[in-house]
C-alpha positions in Angstrom: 0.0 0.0 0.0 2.7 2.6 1.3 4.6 2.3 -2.5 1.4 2.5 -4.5 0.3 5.2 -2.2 3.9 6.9 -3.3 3.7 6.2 -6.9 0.6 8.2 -6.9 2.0 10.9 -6.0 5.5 10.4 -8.4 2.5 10.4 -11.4 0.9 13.8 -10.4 4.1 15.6 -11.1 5.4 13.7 -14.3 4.4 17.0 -15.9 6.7 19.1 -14.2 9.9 17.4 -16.2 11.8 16.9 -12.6 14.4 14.5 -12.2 13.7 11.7 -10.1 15.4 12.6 -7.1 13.9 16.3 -7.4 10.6 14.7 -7.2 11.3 12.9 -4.2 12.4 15.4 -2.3 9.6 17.5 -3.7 7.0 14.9 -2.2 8.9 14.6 0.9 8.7 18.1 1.2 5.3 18.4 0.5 4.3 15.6 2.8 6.7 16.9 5.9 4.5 20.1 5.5 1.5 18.5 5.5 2.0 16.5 8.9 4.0 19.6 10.6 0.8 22.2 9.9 -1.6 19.8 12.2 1.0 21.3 15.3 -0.8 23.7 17.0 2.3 25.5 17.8 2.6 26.4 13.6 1.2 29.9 12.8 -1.7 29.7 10.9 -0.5 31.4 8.3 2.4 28.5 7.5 0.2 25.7 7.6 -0.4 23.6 4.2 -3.9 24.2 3.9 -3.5 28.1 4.4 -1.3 28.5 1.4 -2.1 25.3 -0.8 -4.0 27.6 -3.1 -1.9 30.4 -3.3 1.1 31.4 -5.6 4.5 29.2 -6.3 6.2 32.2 -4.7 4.0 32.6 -1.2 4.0 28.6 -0.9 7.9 28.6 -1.5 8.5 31.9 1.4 6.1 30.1 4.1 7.7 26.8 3.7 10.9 28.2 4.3 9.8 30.0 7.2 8.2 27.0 8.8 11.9 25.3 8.8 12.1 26.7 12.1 9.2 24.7 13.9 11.4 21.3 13.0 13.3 19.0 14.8 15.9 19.4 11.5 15.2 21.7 8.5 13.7 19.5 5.5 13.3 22.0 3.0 15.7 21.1 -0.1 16.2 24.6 -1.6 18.3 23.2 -4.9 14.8 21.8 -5.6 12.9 24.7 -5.6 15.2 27.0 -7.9 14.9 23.9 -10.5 11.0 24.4 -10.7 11.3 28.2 -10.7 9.9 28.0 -14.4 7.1 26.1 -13.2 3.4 27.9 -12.5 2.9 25.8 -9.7 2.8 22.6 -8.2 -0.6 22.1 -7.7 -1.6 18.6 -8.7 0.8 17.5 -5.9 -0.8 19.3 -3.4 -4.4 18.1 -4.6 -3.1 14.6 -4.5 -2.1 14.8 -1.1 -5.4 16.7 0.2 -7.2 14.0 -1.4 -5.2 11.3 0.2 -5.5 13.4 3.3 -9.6 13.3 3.3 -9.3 9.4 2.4 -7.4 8.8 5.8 -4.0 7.3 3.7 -1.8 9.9 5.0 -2.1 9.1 8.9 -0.6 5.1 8.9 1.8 6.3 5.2 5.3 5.1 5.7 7.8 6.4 3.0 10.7 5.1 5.0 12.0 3.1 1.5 11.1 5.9 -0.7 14.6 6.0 -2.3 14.7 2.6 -3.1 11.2 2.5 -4.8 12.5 6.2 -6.9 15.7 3.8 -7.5 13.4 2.5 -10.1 13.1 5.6 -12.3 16.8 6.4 -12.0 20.1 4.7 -11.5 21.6 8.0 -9.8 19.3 7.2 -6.0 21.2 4.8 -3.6 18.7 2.7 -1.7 18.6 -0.8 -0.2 16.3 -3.6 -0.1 13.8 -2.5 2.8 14.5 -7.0 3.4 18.3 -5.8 3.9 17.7 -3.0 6.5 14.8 -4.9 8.4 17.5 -7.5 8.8 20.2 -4.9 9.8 18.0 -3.3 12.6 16.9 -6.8 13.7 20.5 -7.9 14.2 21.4 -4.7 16.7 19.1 -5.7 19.0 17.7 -2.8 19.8 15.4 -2.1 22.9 13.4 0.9 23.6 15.6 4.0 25.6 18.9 2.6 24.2 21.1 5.2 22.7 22.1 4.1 19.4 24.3 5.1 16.8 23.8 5.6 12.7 26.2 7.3 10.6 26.8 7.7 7.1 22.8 7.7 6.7 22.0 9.1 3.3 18.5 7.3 2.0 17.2 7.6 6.2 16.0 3.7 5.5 18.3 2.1 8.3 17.6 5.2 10.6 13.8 5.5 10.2 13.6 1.8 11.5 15.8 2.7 14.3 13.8 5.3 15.0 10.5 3.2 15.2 11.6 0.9 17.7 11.5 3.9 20.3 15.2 4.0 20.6 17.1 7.3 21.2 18.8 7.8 17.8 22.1 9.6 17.1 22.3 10.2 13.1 25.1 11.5 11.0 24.7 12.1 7.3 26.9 14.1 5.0 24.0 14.8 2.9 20.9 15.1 5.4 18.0 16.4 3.6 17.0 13.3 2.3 17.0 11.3 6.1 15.5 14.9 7.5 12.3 14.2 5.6 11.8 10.6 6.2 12.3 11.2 9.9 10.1 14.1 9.9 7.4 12.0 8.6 7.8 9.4 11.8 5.4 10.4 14.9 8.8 10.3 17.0 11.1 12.8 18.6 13.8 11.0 19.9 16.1 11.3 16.5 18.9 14.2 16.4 20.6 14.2 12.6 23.7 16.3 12.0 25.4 16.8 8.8 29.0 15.5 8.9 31.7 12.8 7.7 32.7 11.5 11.1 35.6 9.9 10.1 37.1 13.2 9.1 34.8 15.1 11.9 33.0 13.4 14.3 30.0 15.4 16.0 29.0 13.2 18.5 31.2 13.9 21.8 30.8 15.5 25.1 33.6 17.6 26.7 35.6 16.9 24.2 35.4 12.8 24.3 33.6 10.4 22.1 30.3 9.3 23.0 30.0 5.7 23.7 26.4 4.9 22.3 24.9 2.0 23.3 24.7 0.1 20.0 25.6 1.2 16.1 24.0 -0.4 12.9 25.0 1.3 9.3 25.7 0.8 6.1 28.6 3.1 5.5 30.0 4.0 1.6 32.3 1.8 0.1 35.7 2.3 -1.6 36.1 5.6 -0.1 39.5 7.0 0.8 40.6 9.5 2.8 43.9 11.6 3.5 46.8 10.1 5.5 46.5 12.7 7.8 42.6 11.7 9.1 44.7 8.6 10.7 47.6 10.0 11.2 46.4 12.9 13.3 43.5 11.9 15.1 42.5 13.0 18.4 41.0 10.6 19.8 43.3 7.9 18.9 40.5 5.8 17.0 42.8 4.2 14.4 44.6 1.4 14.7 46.0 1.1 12.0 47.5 4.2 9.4 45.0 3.9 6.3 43.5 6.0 4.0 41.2 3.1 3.2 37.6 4.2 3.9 36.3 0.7 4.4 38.7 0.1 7.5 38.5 3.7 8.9 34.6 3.3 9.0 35.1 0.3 11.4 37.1 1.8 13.6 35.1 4.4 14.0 32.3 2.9 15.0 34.4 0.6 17.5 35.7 3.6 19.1 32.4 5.5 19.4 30.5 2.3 20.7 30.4 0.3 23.5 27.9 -2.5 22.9 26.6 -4.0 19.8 27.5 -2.7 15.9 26.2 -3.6 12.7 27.7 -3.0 9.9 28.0 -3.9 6.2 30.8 -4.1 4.1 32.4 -4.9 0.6 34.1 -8.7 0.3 37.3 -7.1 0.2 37.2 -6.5 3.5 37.2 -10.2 4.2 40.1 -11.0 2.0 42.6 -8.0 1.5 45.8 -7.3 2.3 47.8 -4.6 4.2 44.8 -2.7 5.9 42.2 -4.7 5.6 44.3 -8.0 6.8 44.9 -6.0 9.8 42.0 -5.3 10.9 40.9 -8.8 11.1 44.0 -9.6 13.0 42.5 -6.8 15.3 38.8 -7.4 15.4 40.2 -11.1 16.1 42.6 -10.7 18.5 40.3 -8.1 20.9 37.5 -10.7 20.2 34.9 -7.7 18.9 33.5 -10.1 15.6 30.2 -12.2 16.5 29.0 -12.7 13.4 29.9 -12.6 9.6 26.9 -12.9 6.8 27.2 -13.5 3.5 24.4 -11.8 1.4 23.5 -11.7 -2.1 24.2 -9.5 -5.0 21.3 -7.0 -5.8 20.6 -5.9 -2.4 21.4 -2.4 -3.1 19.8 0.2 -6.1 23.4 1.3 -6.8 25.8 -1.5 -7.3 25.7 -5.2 -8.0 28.4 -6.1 -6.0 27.4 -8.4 -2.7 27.7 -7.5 0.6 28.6 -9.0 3.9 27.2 -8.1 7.8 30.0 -8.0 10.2 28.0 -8.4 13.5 30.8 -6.7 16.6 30.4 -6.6 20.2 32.7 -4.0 22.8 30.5 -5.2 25.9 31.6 -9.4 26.0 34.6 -11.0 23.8 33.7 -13.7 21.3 36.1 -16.2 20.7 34.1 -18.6 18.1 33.1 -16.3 15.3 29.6 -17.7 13.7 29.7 -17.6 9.3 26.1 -18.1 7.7 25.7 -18.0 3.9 22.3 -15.8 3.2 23.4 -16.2 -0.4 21.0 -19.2 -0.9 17.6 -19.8 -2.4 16.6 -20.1 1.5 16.6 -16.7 1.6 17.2 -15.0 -1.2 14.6 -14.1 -3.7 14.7 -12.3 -7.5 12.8 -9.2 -7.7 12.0 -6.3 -10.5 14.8 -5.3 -12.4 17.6 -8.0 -11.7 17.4 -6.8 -7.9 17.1 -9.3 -4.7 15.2 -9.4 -1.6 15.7 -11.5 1.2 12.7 -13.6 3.0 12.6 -15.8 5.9 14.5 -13.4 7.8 13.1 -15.4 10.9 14.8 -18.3 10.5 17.5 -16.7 9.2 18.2 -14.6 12.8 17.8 -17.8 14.4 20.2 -19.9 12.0 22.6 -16.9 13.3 21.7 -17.2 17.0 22.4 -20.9 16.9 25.6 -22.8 16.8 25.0 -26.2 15.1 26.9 -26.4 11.7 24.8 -27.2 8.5 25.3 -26.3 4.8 24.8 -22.6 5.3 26.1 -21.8 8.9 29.4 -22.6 11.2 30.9 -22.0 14.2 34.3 -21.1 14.1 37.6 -20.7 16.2 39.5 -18.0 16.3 42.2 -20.3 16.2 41.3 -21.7 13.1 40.5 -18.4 11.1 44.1 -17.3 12.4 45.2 -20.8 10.2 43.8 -19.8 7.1 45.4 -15.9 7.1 43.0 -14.3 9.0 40.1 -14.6 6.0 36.9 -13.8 6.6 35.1 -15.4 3.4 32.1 -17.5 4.5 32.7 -20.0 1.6 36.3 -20.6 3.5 34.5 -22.1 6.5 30.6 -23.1 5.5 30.3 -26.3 3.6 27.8 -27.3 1.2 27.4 -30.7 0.6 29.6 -30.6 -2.6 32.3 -29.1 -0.5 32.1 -31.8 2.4 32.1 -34.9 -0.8 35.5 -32.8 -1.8 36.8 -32.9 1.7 35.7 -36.3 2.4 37.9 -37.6 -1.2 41.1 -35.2 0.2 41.5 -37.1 3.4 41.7 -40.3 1.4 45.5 -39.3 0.3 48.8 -38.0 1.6 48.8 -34.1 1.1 51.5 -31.6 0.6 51.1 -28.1 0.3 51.3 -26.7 -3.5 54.4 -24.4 -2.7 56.7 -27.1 -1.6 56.7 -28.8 -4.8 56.3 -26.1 -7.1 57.6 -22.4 -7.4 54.3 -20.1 -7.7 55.5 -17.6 -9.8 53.0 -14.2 -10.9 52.6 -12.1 -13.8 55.8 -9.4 -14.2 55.5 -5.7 -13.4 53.7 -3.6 -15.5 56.8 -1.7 -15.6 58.6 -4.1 -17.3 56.7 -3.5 -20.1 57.5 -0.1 -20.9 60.6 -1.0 -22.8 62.5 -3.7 -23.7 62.6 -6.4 -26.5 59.3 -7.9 -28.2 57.9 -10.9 -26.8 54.4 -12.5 -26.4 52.2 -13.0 -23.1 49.9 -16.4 -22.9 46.5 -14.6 -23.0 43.7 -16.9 -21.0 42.1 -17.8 -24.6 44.8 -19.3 -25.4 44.5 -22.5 -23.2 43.7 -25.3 -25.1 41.3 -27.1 -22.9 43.4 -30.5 -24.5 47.0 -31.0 -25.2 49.9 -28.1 -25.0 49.5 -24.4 -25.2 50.2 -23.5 -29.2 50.3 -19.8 -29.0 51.1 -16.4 -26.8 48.6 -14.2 -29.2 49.5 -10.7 -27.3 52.8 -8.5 -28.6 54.0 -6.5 -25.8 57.8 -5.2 -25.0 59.5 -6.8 -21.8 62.5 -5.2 -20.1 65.0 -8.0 -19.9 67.2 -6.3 -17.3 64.2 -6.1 -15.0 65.0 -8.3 -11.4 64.9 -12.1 -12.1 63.6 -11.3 -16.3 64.9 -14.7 -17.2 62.4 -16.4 -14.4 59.1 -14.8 -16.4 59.8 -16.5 -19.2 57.7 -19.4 -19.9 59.3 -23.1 -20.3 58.8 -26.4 -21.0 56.1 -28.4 -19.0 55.7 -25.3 -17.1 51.6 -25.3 -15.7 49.9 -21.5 -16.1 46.4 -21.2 -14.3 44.2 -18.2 -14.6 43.7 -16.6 -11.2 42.0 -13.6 -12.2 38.4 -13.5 -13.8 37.1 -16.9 -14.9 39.4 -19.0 -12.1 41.7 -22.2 -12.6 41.9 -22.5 -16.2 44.8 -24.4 -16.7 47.3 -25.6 -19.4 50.7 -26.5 -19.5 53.3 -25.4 -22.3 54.9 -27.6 -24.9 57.5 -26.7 -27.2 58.3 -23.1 -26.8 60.3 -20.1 -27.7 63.8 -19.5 -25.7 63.6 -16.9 -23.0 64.6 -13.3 -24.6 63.5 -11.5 -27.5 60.2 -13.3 -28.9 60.1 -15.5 -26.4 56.5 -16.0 -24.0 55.5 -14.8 -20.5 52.4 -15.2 -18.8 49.5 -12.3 -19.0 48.2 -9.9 -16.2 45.7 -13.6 -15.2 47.9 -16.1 -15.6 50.6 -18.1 -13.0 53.3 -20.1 -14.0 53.6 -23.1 -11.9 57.6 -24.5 -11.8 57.9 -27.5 -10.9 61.2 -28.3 -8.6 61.1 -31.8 -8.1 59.3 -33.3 -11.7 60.6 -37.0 -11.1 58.5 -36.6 -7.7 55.3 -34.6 -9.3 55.3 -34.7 -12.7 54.0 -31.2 -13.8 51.4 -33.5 -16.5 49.9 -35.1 -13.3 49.0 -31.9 -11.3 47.7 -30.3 -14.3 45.3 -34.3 -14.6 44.7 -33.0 -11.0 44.0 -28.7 -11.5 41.6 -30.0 -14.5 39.5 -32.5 -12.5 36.1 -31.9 -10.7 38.4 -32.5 -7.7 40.7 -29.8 -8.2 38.0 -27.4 -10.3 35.4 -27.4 -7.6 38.8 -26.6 -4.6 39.8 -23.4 -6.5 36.2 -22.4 -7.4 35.9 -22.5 -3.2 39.3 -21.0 -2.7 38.1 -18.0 -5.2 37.2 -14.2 -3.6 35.6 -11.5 -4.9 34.9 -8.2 -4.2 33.3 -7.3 -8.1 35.8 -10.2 -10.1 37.0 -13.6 -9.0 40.4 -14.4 -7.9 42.4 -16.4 -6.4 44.7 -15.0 -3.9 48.7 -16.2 -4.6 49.4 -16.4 -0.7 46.6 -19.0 -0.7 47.4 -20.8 -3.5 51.0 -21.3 -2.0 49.1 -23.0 1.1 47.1 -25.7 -1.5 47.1 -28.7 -0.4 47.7 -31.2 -3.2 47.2 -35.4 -3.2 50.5 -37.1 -3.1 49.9 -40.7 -5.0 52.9 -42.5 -5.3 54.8 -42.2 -8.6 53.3 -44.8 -9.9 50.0 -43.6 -9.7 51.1 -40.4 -11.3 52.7 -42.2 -14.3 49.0 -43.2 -15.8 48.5 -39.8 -15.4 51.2 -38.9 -17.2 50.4 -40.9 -20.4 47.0 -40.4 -20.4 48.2 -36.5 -21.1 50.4 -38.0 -23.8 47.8 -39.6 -25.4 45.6 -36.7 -25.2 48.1 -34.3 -26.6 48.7 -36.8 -29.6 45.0 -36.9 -30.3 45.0 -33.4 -30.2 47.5 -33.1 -32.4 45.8 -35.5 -35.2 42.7 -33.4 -35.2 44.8 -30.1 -35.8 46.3 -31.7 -38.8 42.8 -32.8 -39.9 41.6 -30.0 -39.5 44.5 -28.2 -41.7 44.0 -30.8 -44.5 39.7 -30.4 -44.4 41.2 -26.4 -45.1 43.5 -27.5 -48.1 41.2 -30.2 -49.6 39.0 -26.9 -51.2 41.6 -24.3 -50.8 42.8 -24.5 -54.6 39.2 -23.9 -56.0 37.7 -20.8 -57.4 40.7 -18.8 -55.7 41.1 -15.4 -56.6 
């Protein structure tokens, strides 16, 4: 009811030509009015009925004098000057009068107004109303509690907060938007105030941070900031030297809280280095994390990129960290215009209260997490049922890990390719998905005095796997050119595998072994992402990899052989089904 009620009112000014986020705010506006005029404390001559009929210019001069009767100023005046051409606005105001005398206005609730506009522009960040329900349900919040929500810009997190009777601290760099949806909420215990707080926090008394009793947000991503925000900061709330927005913001928050925070993140967060890795180290090591939930792409109106919930408590230390995947037909669900929702958020909160382990949820050690470099990727510790069949096959052989048998060695500099001799890189479409690689197809220039140049350079029986993009395509080189001028390196996507001890691993068996369902589906769970897949070198150093005995691997061996000689036969019949025709009606 509450979005029909609101696209209404988005068709009764399609004839004013407004931009989509103008015409929110202009319905926000209009609405904020509306409610404010029934306070008896609003001069008569302010209220929305008093000046609904008159001119564009009296309606615009009374609503900016009624800005002082609000909790926060909601008047937007960009909006205003970009309808100056415009006689009035008068079907609005009729719509909402009518609306008004059908009783629609008194139970309206526009707290997800920017995600339903979302829908007539890509320019309107919003999320899934599912995605903040589930946000404000995780922060346990009960009635009198202070809490804490920065970086509000669509008011959708803060509007909830604000409904459960809480007392409501907001922060919003751009807080017109939030103003209006928390002007239309019958509550008064919300204060909003227009800042960054990394760079300038607002909320302190004598000079200290406020420690709020709880914080749920979902701050920007992929922001940076100056060195000198860390560097400098007053209050000592950074831990670690960053200008990396996405590890400032949780910092933040841990030093301007002192119970429960919510928060969502970009994947990186769970897998990067420097910074990020860090920060995990700390949130670990202080025992702050609760929770980490994996959700599904679509979630948000202005990228496609997932998300995860980092669930933190200051008030008791957690030493067994709980990892549920929401990205599962349990409780995800497609909706208009590729976006998702999520449903059975019940059973979902209760899947993350619990601590049994199933195909979408474990329970962690710290311990454990510290083992597998701190990562924070769900898919590194939840198990579907393919994932436990792969386990179940690995403990069936002698492992060793991938780096003690072969070197691991990446892509060259890009500065290395600034000058130099020709040569050729091994592009990704140019693994043969049978028999040797035939062809580097990309010219580039390589600097062969460049540290350890002779090492890039590709070699016989060498393996190359993709790691970046579509993961673990994998190939193995033939008969090749000699290192040097025309010779062939790997591309940007591509790792060489070096075998260092071939009579002991043959490099043809663990390319039998990278190729298999085995091996496919352990890098496809190895993989992060943030926006493209990859596989992360320090991991792939820590693979474990079967160890059959030699002469187990040999039948591995000659079943390549045989492979590569049928591919072989086929190229040349393929060359002479070309030449049968070739000499016929040439030109």
């Amino acid at each position: 009811m509450n979005e029909k009620i609101f696209t209404q009112l988005m068709d009764s000014i399609r004839g004013l030509a407004l931009t989509s986020h103008a015409s929110l705010s202009l319905i926000l506006q209009l609405l904020c009015w509306q409610k404010l005029s029934k306070d008896p404390t609003v001069p008569v001559e302010l209220r929305f009925e008093t000046v609904a009929d008159q001119r564009l210019a009296e309606q615009v001069a009374a609503l900016r004098n009624l800005q002082s009767y609000t909790t926060f100023p909601f008047m937007d005046e960009g909006v205003w000057q970009s309808i100056h051409g415009v006689r009035d606005v008068s079907p609005l105001m009729q719509k909402i009068r009518a609306l008004e005398t059908q009783g629609l206005l008194d139970t309206l609730a526009v707290d997800d107004a920017c995600f339903w506009v979302a829908d007539y522009s890509q320019g309107i960040f919003g999320y899934a109303p599912t995605l903040c329900n589930l946000l404000v349900a995780l922060s346990e919040i009960t009635p009198q509690q202070t809490v804490y929500v920065p970086w509000e810009g669509a008011g959708q997190i803060a509007a909830r907060v604000v409904r459960s009777n809480a007392k409501v601290w907001i922060e919003s760099q751009i807080p017109t938007t939030p103003a209006q949806i928390l002007s239309l909420i019958n509550a008064t215990g919300w204060k909003l105030h227009p800042t960054n707080p990394v760079q300038a926090p607002a909320a302190l008394e004598k000079g200290q941070l406020i420690q709020f009793d709880a914080a749920v947000c979902a701050p920007p991503m992929g922001v940076r900031y100056s060195q000198d925000i860390s560097g400098n900061d007053l209050w000592g709330r950074f831990e670690e030297k960053t200008p990396v927005g996405n590890v400032l913001h949780i910092q933040h928050l841990l030093a301007q809280t002192k119970g429960r925070i919510v928060v969502t993140v970009p994947n990186s967060v769970l897998f990067g280095k420097g910074a990020e890795k860090q920060l995990r180290e700390y949130l670990l090591k202080h025992g702050y994390l609760d929770a980490v939930i994996a959700l599904p792409a679509g979630l948000c109106t202005h990228t496609a990129i997932p998300l995860t919930i980092l669930v933190m408590s200051k008030s008791r230390r957690t030493d067994v960290i709980r990892f549920v995947n929401a990205d599962t037909d349990e409780f995800r669900e497609l909706s208009a215009k590729k976006r998702c929702a999520l449903k059975n958020i019940p059973d979902l909160l209760a899947l993350i209260a619990n601590k049994s382990t199933s195909a979408v949820a474990a329970s962690i050690p710290i311990s454990q997490i510290a083992d597998n470099d701190f990562s924070l990727e769900v898919n590194r510790y939840v198990l579907d049922e393919s994932a436990r069949r792969l386990n179940e096959s690995l403990t069936r052989y002698e492992t060793r890990k991938l780096s003690e048998l072969f070197d691991i060695i990446r892509p060259r500099q890009h500065t290395t390719a600034s000058r130099g001799v020709q040569v050729w890189e091994v592009q990704a479409q140019d693994i043969p998905q049978y028999g040797y690689i035939q062809h580097a197809s990309k010219e580039t220039q390589f600097d062969l005095d460049s540290p350890k140049a002779n090492s890039y350079f590709i070699r016989p029986n060498d393996v190359l796997m993709t790691f970046k993009g579509v993961v673990g395509k994998t190939g193995i080189a033939g008969i090749v050119p000699n290192s040097g001028k025309d010779g062939w390196i790997t591309g940007q996507s591509l790792v060489i595998l070096r075998s260092r001890f071939p009579e002991i691993y043959p490099p043809k068996a663990l390319l039998i072994y990278l190729r298999s369902a085995m091996g496919q589906g352990l890098l496809s769970r190895m993989a992060v992402s943030a926006s493209i897949p990859s596989l992360q070198l320090s991991a792939l150093k820590e693979l474990e990899i079967p160890m059959p005995s030699v002469e187990v691997m040999q039948p591995m061996v000659r079943a390549f052989d045989e492979e590569a000689q049928i591919q072989a036969e086929i190229e040349r019949l393929r060359n002479r089904q070309t030449e049968l025709s070739s000499d016929f009606w040439s030109l």
